[in-house]
C-alpha positions in Angstrom: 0.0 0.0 0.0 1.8 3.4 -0.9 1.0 5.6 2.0 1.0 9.9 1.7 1.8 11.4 5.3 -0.9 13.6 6.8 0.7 17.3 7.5 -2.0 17.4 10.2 -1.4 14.4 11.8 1.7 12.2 11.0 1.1 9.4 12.5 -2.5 9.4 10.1 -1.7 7.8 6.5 -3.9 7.4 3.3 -3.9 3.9 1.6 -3.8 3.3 -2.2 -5.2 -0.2 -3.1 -3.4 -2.7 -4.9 -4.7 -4.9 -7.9 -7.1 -7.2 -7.6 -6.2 -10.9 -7.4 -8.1 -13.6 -9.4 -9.7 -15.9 -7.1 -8.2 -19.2 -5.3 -9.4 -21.0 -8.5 -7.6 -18.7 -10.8 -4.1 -21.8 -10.7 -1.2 -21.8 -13.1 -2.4 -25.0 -14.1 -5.3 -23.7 -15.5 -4.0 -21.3 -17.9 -4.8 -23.5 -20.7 -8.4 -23.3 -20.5 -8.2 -19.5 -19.5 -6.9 -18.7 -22.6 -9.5 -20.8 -24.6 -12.2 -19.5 -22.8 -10.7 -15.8 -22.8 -10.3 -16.2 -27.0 -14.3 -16.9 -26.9 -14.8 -13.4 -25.2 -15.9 -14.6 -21.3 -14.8 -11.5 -19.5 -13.7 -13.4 -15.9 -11.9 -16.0 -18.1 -10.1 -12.8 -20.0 -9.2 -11.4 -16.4 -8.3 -14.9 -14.8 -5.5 -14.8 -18.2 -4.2 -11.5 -17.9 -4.3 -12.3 -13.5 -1.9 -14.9 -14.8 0.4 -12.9 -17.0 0.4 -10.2 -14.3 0.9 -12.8 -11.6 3.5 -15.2 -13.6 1.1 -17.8 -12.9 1.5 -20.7 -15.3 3.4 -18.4 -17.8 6.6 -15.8 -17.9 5.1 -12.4 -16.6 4.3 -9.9 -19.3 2.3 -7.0 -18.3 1.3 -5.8 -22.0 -0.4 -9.1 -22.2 -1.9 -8.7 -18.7 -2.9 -5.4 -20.0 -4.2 -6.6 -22.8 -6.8 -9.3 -21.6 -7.7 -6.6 -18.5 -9.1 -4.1 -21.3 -11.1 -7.1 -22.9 -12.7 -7.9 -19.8 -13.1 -4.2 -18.9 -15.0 -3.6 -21.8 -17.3 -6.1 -20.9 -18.0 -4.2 -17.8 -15.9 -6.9 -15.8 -15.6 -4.8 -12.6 -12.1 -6.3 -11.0 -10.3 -5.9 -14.8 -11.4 -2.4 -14.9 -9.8 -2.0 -11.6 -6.7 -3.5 -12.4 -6.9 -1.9 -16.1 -7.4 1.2 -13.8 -4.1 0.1 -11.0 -1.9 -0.7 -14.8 -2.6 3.2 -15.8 -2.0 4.2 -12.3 1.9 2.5 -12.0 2.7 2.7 -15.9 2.3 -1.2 -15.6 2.1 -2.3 -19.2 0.9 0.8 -20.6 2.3 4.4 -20.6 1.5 5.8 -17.4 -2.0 7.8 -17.5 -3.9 9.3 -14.1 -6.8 10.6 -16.3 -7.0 7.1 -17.7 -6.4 5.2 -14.3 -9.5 7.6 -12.9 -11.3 6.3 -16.0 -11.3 2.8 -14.9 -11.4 3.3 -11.2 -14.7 4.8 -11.9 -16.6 2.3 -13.9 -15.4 -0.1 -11.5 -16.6 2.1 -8.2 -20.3 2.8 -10.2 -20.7 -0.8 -10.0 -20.2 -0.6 -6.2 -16.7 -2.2 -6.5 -15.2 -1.3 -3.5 -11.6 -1.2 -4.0 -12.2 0.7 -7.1 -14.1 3.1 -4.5 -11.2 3.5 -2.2 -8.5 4.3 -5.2 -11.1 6.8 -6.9 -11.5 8.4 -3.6 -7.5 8.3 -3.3 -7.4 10.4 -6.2 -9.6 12.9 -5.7 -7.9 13.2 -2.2 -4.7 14.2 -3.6 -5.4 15.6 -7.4 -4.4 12.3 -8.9 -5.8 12.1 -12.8 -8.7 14.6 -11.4 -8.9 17.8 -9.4 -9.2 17.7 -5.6 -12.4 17.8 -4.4 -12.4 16.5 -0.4 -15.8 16.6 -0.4 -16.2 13.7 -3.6 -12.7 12.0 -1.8 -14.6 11.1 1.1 -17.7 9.9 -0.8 -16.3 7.7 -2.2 -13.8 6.3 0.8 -17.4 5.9 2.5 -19.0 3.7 -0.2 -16.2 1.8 -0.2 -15.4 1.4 4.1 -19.0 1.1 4.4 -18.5 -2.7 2.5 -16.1 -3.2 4.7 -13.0 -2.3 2.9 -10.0 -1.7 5.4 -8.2 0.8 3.7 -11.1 2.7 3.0 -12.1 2.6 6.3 -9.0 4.1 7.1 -8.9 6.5 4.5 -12.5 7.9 6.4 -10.6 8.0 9.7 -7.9 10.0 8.2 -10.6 12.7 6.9 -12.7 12.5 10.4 -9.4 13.3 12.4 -8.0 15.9 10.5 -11.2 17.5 9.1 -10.8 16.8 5.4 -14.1 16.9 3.2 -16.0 16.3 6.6 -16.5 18.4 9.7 -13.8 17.0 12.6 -14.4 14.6 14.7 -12.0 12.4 16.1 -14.2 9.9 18.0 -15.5 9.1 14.7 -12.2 8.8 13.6 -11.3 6.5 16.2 -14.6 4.2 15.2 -13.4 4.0 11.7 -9.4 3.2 12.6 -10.7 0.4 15.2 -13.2 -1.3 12.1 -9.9 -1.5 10.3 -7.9 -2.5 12.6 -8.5 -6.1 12.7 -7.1 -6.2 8.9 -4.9 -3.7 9.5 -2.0 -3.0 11.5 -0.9 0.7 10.4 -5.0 1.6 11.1 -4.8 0.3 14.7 -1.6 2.3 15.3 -3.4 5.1 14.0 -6.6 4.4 16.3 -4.0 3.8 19.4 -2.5 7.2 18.5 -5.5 9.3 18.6 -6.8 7.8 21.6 -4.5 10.0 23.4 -6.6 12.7 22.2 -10.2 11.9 23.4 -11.7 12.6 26.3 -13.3 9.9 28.5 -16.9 11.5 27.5 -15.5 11.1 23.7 -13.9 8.1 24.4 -17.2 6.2 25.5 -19.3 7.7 22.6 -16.0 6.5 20.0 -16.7 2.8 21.2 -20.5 3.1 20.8 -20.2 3.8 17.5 -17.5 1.5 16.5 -20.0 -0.9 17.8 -22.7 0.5 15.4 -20.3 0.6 12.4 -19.2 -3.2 12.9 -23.4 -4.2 13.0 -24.1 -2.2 10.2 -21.3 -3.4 7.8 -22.0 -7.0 9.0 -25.5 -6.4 8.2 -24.8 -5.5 4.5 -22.4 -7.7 4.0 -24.6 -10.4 5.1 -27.2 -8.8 2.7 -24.8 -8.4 0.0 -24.0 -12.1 0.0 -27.5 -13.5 0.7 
């Protein structure tokens, strides 16, 4: 994850996301019948093949040709390739390296509720990457996306409740989004340890009342989601 330091708060970072993985099925020993199945135009097979040339999974690693089998999927409205089509502009990974374009792809991706896709378009408009700051649309979007549960959005949302940023400030909220993360992630329970120093016992109570809320209401739609 490449982290930006707050000039607020140091010890507060923002998270890009990484690529999207194929799934446990996606094996090298497969690539065979990726590549059939991607040459008759089925979008996951098409991402699965370029996973695998991205990956080196059952073939030498060549990010043009994982590029290339992304942008088939993606046109197909395959939400993880446009995601990854979206990291591969973002890192100059395959392709010349394009922010307008990697915001291209993060978004069609995040309007199908992807939530990764949320988190990195809400990345960008936090720091003018491929599209003009706007706090405001930055946290949006890390809500959508920390609202499914996604850790480094959920961090992302603390960062912008502790310092202010697109939201009015208001740490015991950000200490309720750190702790949700902070079972997946380390660098968001440091955070939440951090700004505990900070609250009050008044705010302090209230912070773990609604981390409470936040936990039952992700588990809710994520039970929903999956239902």
């Amino acid at each position: 994850m490449k982290r930006l330091k707050s000039s607020v708060s140091d010890f507060i970072t923002r998270f890009f996301s990484k690529r999207a993985t194929a799934p446990a099925t996606a094996v090298a020993g497969k690539f065979l019948e990726y590549e059939a199945k991607a040459e008759q135009g089925d979008a996951e097979a098409q991402f699965n093949l370029g996973f695998c040339y991205d990956d080196g999974r059952g073939v030498a690693k060549n990010s043009k040709e994982a590029v290339k089998w992304y942008r088939k999927a993606a046109e197909q409205n395959y939400a993880p390739a446009q995601f990854n089509l979206g990291f591969c502009y973002a890192n100059g990974q395959g392709v010349g390296k394009d922010k307008e374009e990697a915001v291209k792809w993060f978004r069609k991706a995040a309007e199908q509720n992807y939530a990764p896709a949320q988190s990195n378009l809400g990345y960008c408009y936090d720091n003018g990457r491929g599209v003009e700051k706007d706090a405001e649309e930055a946290t949006k979007w890390y809500r959508k996306a920390a609202e499914q549960g996604h850790p480094e959005a959920q961090s992302n949302l603390g960062y912008c409740y502790a310092n202010g940023q697109g939201v009015e400030e208001d740490i015991a909220e950000a200490y309720a989004w750190f702790s949700v993360a902070a079972k997946a992630d380390p660098d968001a329970a440091e955070s939440r340890d951090l700004l505990r120093k900070r609250l009050t016992p008044r705010q302090f109570t209230d912070a773990q009342k609604r981390t409470k809320q936040l936990r039952l209401r992700i588990s809710a739609k994520s039970k929903l989601a999956n239902s």
